[in-house]
C-alpha positions as CSV (number, residue, x, y, z in Angstrom):
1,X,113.0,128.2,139.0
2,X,116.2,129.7,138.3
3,X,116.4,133.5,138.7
4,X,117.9,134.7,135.4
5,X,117.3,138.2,136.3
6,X,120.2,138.9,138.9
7,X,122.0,142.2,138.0
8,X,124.7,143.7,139.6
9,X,125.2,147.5,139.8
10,X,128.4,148.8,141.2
11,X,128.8,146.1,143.5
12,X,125.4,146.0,144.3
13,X,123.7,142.6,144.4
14,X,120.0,142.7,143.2
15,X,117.2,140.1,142.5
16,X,116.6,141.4,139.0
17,X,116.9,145.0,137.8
18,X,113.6,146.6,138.2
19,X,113.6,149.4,140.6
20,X,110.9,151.8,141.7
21,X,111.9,155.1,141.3
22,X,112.3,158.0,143.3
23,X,109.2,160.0,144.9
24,X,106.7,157.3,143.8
25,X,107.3,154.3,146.4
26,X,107.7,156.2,149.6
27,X,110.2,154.8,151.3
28,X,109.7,151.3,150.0
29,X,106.3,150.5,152.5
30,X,103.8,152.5,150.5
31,X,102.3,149.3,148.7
32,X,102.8,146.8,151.5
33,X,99.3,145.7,151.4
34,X,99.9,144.5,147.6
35,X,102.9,142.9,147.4
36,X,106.3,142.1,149.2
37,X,108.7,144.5,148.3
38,X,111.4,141.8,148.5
39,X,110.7,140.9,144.7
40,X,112.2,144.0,143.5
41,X,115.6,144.2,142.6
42,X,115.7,147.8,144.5
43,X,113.9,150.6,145.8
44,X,115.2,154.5,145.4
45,X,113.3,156.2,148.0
46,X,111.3,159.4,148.1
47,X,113.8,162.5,147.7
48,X,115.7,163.8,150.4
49,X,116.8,167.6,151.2
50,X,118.9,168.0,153.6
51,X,116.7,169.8,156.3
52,X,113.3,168.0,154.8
53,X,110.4,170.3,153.4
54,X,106.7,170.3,153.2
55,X,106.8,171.1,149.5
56,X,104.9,172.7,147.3
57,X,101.4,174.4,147.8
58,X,98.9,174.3,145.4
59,X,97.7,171.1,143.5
60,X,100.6,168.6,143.2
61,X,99.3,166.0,140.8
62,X,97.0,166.1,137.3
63,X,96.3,164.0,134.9
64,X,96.9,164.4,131.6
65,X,96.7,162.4,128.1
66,X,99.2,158.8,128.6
67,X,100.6,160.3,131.7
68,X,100.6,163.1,134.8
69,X,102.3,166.2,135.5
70,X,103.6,166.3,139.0
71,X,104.8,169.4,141.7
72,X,105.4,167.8,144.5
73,X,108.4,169.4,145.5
74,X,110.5,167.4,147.6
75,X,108.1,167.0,150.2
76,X,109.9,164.7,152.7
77,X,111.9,164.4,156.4
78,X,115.1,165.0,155.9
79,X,118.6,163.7,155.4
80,X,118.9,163.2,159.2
81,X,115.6,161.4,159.8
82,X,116.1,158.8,157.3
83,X,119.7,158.1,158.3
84,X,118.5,157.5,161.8
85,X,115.3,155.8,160.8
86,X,113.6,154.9,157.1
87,X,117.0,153.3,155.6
88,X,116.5,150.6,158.6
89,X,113.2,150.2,157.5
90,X,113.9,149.8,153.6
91,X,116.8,147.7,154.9
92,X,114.7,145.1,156.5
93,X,112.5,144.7,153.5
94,X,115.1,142.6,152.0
95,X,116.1,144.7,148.5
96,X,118.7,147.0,147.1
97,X,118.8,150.6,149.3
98,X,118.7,153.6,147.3
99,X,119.1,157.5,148.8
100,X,117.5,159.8,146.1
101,X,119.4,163.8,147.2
102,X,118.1,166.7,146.0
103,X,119.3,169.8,147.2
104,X,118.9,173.8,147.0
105,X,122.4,175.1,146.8
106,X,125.8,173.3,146.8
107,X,126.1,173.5,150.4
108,X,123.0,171.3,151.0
109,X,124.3,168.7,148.6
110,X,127.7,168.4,150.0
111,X,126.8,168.3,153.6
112,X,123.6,166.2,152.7
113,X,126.4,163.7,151.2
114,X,128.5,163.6,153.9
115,X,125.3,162.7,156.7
116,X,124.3,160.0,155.1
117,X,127.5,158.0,155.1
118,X,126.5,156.7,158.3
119,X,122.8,155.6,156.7
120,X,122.3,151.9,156.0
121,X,122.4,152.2,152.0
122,X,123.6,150.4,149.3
123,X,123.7,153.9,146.4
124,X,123.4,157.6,146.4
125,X,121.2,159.0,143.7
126,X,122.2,162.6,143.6
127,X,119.3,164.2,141.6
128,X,120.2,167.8,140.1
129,X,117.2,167.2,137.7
130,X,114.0,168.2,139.7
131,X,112.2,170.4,138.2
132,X,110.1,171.3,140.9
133,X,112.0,173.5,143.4
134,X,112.5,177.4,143.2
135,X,115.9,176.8,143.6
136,X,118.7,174.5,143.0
137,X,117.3,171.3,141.8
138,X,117.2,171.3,138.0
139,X,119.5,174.0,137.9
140,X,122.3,171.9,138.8
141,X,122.3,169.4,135.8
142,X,121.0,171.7,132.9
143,X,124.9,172.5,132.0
144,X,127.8,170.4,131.9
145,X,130.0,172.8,134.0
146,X,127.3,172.8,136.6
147,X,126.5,168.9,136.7
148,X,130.4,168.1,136.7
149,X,130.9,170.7,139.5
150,X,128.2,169.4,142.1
151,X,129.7,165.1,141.0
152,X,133.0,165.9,141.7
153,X,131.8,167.7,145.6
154,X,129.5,164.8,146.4
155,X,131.9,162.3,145.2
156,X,134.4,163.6,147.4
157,X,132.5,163.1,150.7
158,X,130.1,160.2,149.9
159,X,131.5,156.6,150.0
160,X,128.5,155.1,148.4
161,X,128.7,154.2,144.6
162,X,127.3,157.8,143.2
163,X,124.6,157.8,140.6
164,X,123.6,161.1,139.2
165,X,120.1,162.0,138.2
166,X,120.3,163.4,135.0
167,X,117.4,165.8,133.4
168,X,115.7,165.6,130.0
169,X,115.3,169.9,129.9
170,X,119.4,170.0,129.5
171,X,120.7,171.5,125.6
172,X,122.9,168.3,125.6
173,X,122.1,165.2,127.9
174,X,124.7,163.4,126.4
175,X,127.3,166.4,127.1
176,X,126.3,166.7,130.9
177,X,126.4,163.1,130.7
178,X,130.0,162.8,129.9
179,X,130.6,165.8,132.2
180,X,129.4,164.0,135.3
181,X,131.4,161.0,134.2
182,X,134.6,162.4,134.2
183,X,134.2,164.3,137.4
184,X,133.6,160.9,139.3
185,X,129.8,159.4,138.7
186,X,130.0,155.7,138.8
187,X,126.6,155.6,137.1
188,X,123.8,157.7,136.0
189,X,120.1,157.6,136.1
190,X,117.7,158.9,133.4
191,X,115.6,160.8,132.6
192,X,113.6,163.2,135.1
193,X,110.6,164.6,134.4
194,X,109.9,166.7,131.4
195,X,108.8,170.0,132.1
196,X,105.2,170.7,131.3
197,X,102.5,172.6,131.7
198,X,99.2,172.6,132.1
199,X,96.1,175.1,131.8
200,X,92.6,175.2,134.3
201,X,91.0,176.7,131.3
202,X,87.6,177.8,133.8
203,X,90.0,179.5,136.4
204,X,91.7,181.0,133.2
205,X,95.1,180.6,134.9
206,X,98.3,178.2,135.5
207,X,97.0,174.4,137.3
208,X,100.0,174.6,139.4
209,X,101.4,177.9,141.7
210,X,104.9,177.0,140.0
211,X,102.9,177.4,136.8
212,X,105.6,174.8,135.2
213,X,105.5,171.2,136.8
214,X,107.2,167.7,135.7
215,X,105.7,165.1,133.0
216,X,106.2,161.5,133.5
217,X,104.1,158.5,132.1
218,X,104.1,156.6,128.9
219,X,103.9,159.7,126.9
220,X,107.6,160.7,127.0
221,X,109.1,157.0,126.9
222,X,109.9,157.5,123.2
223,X,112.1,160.2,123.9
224,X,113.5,159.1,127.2
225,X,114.3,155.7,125.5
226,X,115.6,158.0,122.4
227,X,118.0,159.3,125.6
228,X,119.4,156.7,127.3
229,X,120.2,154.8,124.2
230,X,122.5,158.2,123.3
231,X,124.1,158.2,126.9
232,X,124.8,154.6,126.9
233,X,126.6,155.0,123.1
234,X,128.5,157.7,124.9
235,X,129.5,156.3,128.7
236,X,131.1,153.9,129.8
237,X,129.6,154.0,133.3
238,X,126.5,152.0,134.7
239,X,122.6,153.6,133.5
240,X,119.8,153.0,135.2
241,X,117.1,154.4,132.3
242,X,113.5,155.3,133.2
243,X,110.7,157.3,131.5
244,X,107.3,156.2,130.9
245,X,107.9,152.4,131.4
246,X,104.6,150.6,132.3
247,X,105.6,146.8,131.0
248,X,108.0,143.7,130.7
249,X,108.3,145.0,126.5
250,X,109.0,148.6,127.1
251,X,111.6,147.9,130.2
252,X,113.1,145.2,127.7
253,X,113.7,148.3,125.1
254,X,115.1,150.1,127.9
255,X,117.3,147.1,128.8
256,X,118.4,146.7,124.9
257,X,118.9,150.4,124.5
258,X,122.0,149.7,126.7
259,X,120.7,150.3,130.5
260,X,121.7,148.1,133.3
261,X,118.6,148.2,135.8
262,X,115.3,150.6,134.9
263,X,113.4,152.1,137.2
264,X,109.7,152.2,137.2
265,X,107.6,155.4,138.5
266,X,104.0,156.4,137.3
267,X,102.7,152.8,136.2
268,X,102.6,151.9,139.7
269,X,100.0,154.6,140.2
270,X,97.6,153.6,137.4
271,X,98.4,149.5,138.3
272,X,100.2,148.9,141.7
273,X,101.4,145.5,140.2
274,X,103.0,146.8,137.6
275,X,107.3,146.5,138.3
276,X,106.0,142.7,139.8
277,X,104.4,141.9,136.5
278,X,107.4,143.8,134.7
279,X,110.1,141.4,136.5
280,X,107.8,138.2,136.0
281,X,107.5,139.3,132.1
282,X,111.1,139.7,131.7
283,X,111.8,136.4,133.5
284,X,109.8,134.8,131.1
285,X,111.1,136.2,127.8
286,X,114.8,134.8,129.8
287,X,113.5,131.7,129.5
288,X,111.8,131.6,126.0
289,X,115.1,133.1,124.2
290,X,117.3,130.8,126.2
291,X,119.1,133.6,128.0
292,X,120.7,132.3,131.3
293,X,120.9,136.3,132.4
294,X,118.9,139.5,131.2
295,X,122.4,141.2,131.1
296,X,122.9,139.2,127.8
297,X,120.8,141.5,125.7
298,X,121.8,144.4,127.2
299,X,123.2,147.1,125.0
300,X,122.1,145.2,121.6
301,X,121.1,147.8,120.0
């Protein structure tokens, strides 16, 4: 059967342009005992700091109506350990390697950059849109000035094709968007998490010790697909668009809206099949419209 999902981002050779996103595939071995992680176009592993951190106390995860708040925050090894070790591992599965960096202060990102030149990756996602940390994270991409500011550092010490993590909580998406694009982003991925909230109406207090935590799931993929559609209109750079996509249709939209690869997150906790049944759902609708690539619907909108 020909494969008329191959996509190319930056350079990057991939099998088709579903990705699992950041923080919700490990680092790409997680779901080994379902599937081979060789059909996916990519993987972006878990988020890195640069010194690694057990993240946040308190609970990390609850449910909530078409979706789940999340406060992880950032739990993971370290810059250092997965140059030395996981990006060998997600290597040998056989996809696209992608570095998710998050980062408390401009010195982490910039040196955090600079370490991982020497891991075995394909992109740097550089991801000033976590809403979970007490410091830096978010903080970075909620203004243009900011978001520019931190692109321009990291671009300037990484040789990896730089996509920036953009967040959903900024005034103007589009704006920081832009921002990042002129100050050297070769792509951009969005959206983050929405920050939410949620209430343990018995306890009469806050469900998370950060009180505020990040919402994902199908619930906000009308306004993350409202979002990347804007950003596309506005960039001329690469997007890979998530937010709440749990099928071949809604990935499609996000495909359409103008996105070049999507990357799938919280479905694959409610249906660990979900980005192979995405991929095999889009491959079919290739073949039913006549379509020798994806990439010829993308941006129809």
């Amino acid at each position: 059967m020909k494969n008329r999902l191959e996509t190319t981002l930056c350079g990057v050779k991939m099998k088709n342009p579903v990705i699992a996103a950041s923080g919700t595939f490990g680092f790409g071995d997680a779901y080994a005992a379902y599937f081979d992680a060789a059909r996916l176009g990519g993987i972006a592993g878990k988020g890195l700091t640069l010194n690694g951190s057990l993240g946040n106390k308190g609970v990390r995860v609850w449910e909530t109506p078409a979706g789940m708040l999340n406060s992880i925050g950032l739990e993971n090894p370290g810059v250092r350990h997965f140059a030395e070790t996981e990006c060998h591992r997600m290597r040998a599965l056989g996809t696209a390697v992608i570095c998710n960096l998050g980062g408390h202060s401009e010195a982490d990102y910039i040196e955090g950059g600079r370490l991982l030149n020497d891991a075995d990756m394909d992109i740097l996602e550089l991801n000033i849109s976590c809403p979970n940390l007490k410091a830096g994270g978010m903080a970075f991409g909620m203004r243009a000035e900011t978001a520019a500011d931190i692109t321009a550092k990291v671009k300037a010490v990484t040789h990896f094709p730089l996509f920036v993590k953009l967040t959903p909580n900024a005034g103007d998406i589009v704006c920081v968007a832009r921002a990042c694009e002129d100050a050297g982003a070769d792509g951009l991925s969005l959206v983050n998490t929405f920050l939410g909230m949620a209430v343990d109406i018995q306890q009469r207090r806050a469900v998370f010790d950060n009180v505020y935590a990040g919402l994902s799931g199908p619930a906000i993929q009308p306004i993350a697909l409202r979002m990347v559609h804007q950003v596309c209109k506005a960039v001329r750079v690469p997007v890979m668009g998530m937010g709440g996509i749990c099928d071949w249709q809604s990935a499609l939209a996000f495909l359409m809206a103008g996105a070049s690869a999507v990357q799938v997150g919280a479905a694959t906790f409610a249906n660990p099949m979900a980005m192979c049944e995405i991929i095999e759902g889009l491959q079919r609708y290739c073949e039913s419209e006549g379509l020798s690539n994806i990439g010829a619907i993308r941006g129809c909108l």
